[in-house]
N, C-alpha and C positions, 0 to 999 in steps of 0.2 A: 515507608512504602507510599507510593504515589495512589488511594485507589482509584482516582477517575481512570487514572493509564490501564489500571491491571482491568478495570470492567469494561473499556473500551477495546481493551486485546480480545480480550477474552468472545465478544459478538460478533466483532471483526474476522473472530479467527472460526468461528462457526458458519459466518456467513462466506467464508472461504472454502468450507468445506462444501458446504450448498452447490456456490457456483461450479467449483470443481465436478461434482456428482452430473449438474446440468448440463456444464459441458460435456461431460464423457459419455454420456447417457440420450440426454434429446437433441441439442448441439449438432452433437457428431452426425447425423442424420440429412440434418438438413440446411447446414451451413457449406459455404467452400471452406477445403482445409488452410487456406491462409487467413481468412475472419476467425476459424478457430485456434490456429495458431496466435494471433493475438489476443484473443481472449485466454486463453492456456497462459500466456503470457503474463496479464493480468493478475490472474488467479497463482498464480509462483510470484510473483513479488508482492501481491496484497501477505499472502502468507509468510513469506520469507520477516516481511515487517512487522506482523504478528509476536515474532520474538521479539524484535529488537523492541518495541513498546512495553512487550513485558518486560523486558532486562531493565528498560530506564524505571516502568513504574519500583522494581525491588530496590533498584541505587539508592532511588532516590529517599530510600528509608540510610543509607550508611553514606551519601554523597550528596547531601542536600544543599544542593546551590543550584542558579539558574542555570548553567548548563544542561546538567541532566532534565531539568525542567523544558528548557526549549527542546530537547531530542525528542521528546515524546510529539510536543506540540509539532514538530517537522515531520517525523514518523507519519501521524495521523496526516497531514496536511498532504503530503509525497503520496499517502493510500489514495485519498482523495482524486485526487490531481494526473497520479502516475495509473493507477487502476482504474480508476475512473473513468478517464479520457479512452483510455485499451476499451472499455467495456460499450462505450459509448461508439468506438469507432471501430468494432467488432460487428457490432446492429448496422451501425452504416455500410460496411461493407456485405454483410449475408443480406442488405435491404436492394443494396446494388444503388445508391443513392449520389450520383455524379455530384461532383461541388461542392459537398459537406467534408471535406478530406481536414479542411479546417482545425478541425475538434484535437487534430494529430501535436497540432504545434503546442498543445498544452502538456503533453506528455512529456517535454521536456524540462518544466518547472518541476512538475512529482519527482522528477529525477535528482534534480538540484535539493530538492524539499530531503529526501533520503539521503545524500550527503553531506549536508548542513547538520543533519540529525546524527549521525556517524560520528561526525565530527563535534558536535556538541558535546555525544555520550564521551569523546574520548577526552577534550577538555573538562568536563564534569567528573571524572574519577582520576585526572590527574590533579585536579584539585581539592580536598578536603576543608569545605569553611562549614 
């Protein structure tokens, strides 16, 4: 087992549950429904990744090779990057902040980050070293 993966899921995945309650709860209130559709959005793939982090940290006890080790590190990096940027460009949008739309184009590396990581975890249990 990996633990830094499994105790980095593990906060990640509570502070998912956080966000999720904020949004549904004070959010919903006082935002337009498209900044919290992005943020909603956010909040389902920060989680969704959640597992996949957990699954590399357990591999990584019967699949130990750099593969499953970079899934994780892409995982976390894709949270980062892909939720991040959402969460970031969720506030700019309920801020009503013209010209900041910028923050968006980083959304697409989190994306690539989460399928590099996919892709890792599956090179890392097709391989046994």
């Amino acid at each position: 087992m990996h633990k830094g993966f499994l105790r980095t899921a593990t906060l990640i995945g509570a502070l998912s549950i956080a966000l999720g309650a904020f949004a549904a709860h004070a959010l919903k209130q006082t935002v337009s429904d498209y900044a919290l559709g992005i943020f909603e959005t956010a909040v389902r793939y920060q989680f969704y990744h959640v597992f996949a982090l957990l699954a590399s940290g357990i591999l990584y006890k019967e699949f130990h090779n750099k593969f499953i080790k970079w899934s994780g590190i892409f995982f976390i990096a894709g949270i980062i990057l892909f939720s991040g940027s959402l969460y970031v460009l969720a506030i700019i949008k309920a801020a009503v902040m013209p010209g900041s739309n910028w923050i968006g184009a980083i959304t697409p590396v989190g994306g690539l980050c989460f399928i590099f990581g996919w892709l890792c975890l599956f090179l890392g249990i097709s391989r046994k070293n």
